[in-house]
N, C-alpha and C positions, 0 to 999 in steps of 0.2 A: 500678779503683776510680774512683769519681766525686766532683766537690764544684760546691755549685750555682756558677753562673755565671751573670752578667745578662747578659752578651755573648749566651751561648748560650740563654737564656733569653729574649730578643725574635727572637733568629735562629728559632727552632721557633715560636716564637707567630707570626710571618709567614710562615712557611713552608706552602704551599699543601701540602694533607696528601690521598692516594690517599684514593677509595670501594672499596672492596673487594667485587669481586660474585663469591664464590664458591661452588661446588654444593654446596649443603645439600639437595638435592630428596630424600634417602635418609635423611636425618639428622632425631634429633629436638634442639630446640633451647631450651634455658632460660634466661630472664635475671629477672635480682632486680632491682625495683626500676624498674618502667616506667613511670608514669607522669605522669613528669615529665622536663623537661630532656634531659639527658645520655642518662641510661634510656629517656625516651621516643622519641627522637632513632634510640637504638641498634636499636629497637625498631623502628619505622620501616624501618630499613636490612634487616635480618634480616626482617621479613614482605613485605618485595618478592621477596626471594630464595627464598621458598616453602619454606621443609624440609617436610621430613613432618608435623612436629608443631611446637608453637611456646607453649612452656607461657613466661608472665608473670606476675609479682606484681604487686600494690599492697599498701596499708598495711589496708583495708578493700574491701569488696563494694561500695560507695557508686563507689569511685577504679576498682574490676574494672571497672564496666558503662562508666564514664567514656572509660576509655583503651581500651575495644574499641571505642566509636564513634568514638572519632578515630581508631584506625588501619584502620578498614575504608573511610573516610571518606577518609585520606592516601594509602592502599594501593590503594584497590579493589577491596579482598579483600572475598571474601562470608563470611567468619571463622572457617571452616569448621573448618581447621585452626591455630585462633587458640585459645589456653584460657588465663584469668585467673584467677590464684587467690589468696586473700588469705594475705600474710606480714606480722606483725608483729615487725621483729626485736629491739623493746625488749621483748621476751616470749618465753623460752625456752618455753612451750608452745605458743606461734604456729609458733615454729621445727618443734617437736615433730608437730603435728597437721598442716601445710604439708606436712614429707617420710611422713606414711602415707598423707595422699589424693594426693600423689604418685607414693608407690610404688603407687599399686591403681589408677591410669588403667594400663589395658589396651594405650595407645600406647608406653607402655615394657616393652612384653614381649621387645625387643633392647637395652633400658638406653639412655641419654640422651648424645648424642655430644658436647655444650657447655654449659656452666652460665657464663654472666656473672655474679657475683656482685657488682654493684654497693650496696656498705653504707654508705652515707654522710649521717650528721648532724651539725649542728653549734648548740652552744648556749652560752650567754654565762652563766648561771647552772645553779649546781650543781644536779642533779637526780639522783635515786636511780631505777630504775622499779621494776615488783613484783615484779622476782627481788631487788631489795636490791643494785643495780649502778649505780655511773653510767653514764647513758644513753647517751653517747659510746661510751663503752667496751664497753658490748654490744653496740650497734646496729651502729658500726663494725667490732670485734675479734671480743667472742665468740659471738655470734650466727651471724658470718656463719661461724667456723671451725666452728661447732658444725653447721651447715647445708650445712659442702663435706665434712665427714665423713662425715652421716649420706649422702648422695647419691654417695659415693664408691664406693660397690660396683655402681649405676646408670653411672656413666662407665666405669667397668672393665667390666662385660659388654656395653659397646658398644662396644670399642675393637677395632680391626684391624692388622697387621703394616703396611699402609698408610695407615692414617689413624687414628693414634690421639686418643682422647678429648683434649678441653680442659676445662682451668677456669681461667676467665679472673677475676684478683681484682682490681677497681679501687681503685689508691691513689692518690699525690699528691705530688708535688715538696714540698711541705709536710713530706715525709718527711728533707729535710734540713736543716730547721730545728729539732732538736729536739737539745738545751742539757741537758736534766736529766737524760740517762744518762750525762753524767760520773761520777758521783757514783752508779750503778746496784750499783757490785758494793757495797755498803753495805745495799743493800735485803735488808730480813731477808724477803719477798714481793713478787717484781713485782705482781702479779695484786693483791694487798692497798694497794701503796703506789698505784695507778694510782684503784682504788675511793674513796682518803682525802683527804675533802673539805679538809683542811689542804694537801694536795699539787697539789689543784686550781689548773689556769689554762688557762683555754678553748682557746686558740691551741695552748700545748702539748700539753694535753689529745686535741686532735683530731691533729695530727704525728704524736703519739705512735701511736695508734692505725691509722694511715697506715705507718706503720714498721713495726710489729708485723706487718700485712698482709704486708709485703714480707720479712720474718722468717717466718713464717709458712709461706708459699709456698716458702722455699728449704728450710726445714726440710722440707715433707712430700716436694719435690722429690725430698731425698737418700735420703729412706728410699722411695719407690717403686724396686720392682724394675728389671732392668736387662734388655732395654730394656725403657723404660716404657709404661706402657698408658694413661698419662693425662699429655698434657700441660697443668705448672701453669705459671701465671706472671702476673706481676702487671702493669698499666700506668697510667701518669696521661695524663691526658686532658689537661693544659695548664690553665691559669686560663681558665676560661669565664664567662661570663655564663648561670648557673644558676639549680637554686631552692635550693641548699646552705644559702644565709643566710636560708631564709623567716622562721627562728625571730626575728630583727632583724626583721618589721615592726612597726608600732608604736612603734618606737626611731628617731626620723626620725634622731639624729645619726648613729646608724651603718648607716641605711640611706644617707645622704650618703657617709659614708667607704665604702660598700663602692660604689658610682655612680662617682666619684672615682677606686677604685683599678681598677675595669676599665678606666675612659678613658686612665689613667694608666699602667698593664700593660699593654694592646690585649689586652682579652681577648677570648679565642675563641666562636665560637656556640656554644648548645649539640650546634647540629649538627656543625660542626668537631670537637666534642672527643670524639663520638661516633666517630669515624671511626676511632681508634688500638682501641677496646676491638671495634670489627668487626673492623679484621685480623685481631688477635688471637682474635679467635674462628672465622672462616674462612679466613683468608688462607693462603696457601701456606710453605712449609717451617717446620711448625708445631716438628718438633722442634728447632730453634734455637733458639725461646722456652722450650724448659725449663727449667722455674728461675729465669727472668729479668727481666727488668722494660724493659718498652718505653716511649719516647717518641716521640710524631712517627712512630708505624707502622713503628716501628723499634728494635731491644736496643738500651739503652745502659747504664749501668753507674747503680749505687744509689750514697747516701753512703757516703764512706770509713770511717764507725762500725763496718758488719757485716763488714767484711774485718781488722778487727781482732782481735788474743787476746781482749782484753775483749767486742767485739761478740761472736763466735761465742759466747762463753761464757755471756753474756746470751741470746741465743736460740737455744740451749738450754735455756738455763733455764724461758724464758720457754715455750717447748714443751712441757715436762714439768710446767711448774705449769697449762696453759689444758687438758691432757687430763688431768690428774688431776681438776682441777676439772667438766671436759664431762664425765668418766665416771661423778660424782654424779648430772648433772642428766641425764643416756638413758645407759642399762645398753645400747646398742648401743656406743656411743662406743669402749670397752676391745676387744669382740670385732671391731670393724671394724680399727679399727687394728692388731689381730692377725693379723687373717687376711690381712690388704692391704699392709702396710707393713712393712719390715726393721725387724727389734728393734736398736737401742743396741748 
């Protein structure tokens, strides 16, 4: 069990972190979220390394054609084996339409051997989008579960006795600052109390949804078969100097406070922080990451909330209300989870 620590917490932020160059040349390789920072960063690293295939999102076609010239640009790659495709994940039917022109590229006729799922926004006022969700909460939580689901039968028929499948879920040390699940087993609806704009506060709001990831991932962990055919696991990348806060431009005070608290944290490149969600998606002895949650290119152990009666009980909970919910929104949701994952 873990609890944050600022000791330990400038030790890793100084701490000089591996590149990871490992053979993807057989492999095909997915990451959500490229075209900026962290994403873009990671993105970068993994098209030096050439897999076979190398499928990337943006938010729009505008950001697709964008982030292929910079990395054919960065790389050198003549993009051959490059493919951009538009995700929007405050849009369950972005989610929806993203995994069928997925599934019908021809490059996955042996299923997809890594899926980086980096889902991260962050905003200062409440907003709903057009599923009737706050936009935290889809873009970071249900979205992205809704999108390692629908993709999950794609890493299971790619996986080997020797190298099984990854899915790599970017969270956040932010995941232990989060104060309002004391008071959780009271919630007559996670999923409901997380939506209600009374319950809103941005800071937690975004933790929360950072936890939940990490929740998430040990949950689907315990129900894939034994041995597994898909290693999950979640990691934070460290306080960087990103675009996480772009939604604060225009806001000079708190573009000041967020200027302030890199200098003040030392925070990492986006290149640096890039560097944990590569191991984790090629690096060597991947089944030690099942389940678990890296720092610094390395397992360490999550808040001490989930190793509690109360945590585990929570998410569970919290499991069984986000796919009862995902199974409204795609009628695959229920049959994947059936065919792929131990029942309860």
């Amino acid at each position: 069990m873990g609890k944050f620590s600022i000791v330990q917490y400038f030790h890793e932020q100084w701490q000089a972190l591996p590149i990871c160059s490992g053979d993807v040349g057989s492999k095909v390789v997915g990451l959500v979220g490229s075209n900026v920072g962290i994403g873009l960063e990671a993105s970068v690293h993994l098209a030096r390394m050439k897999p076979r295939a190398l499928f990337m999102t943006c938010r729009n076609e505008e950001k697709c054609e964008r982030t292929r010239e910079v990395l054919m640009e960065r790389t050198g790659d003549d993009g051959a084996g490059i493919t951009l495709l538009p995700l929007d994940l405050s849009s369950f039917d972005s989610v929806r339409a993203f995994a069928a022109t997925f599934t019908a590229d021809a490059r996955l006729d042996r299923g997809l051997n890594v899926l980086v799922a980096k889902a991260g926004t962050f905003v200062q006022e409440y907003t709903r989008t057009g599923d009737d969700w706050e936009v935290m909460f889809q873009v970071n939580y249900l979205s992205m579960v809704l999108l390692s689901i629908l993709v999950l039968p794609h890493l299971v028929r790619a996986t080997s006795s020797e190298s099984p499948s990854r899915l790599v879920v970017v969270s956040s040390f932010g995941h232990f600052g989060v104060g309002k699940l004391k008071n959780a087993g009271q919630w007559k609806s996670v999923l409901e109390s997380m939506n209600d704009k009374e319950f809103f506060n941005s800071g937690d709001q975004y933790n929360m949804t950072k936890l939940f990831q990490i929740m998430f991932v040990r949950e689907l962990a315990a129900r894939l078969p034994s041995p597994t055919p898909v290693v999950a696991c979640t990691v934070q990348p460290g306080f960087c100097r990103s675009n996480l806060f772009r939604d604060l431009d225009g806001k000079w005070h708190s573009r000041t406070f967020v200027s302030l608290a890199s200098a003040l944290f030392s925070a990492r490149t986006s290149e640096q922080g890039s560097r944990t969600l590569v191991h984790a998606a090629v690096g060597d002895d991947g089944l030690a990451m099942h389940g678990r949650y890296l720092s610094s290119c390395r397992v360490t152990e999550e808040d001490d909330y989930i190793f509690t009666p109360a945590g585990k009980a929570f998410s569970g909970r919290l499991w069984t209300e986000t796919i009862d919910t995902l199974s409204k929104v795609d009628g695959r949701v229920p049959e994947i989870v059936k065919q792929y994952l131990r029942v309860d």
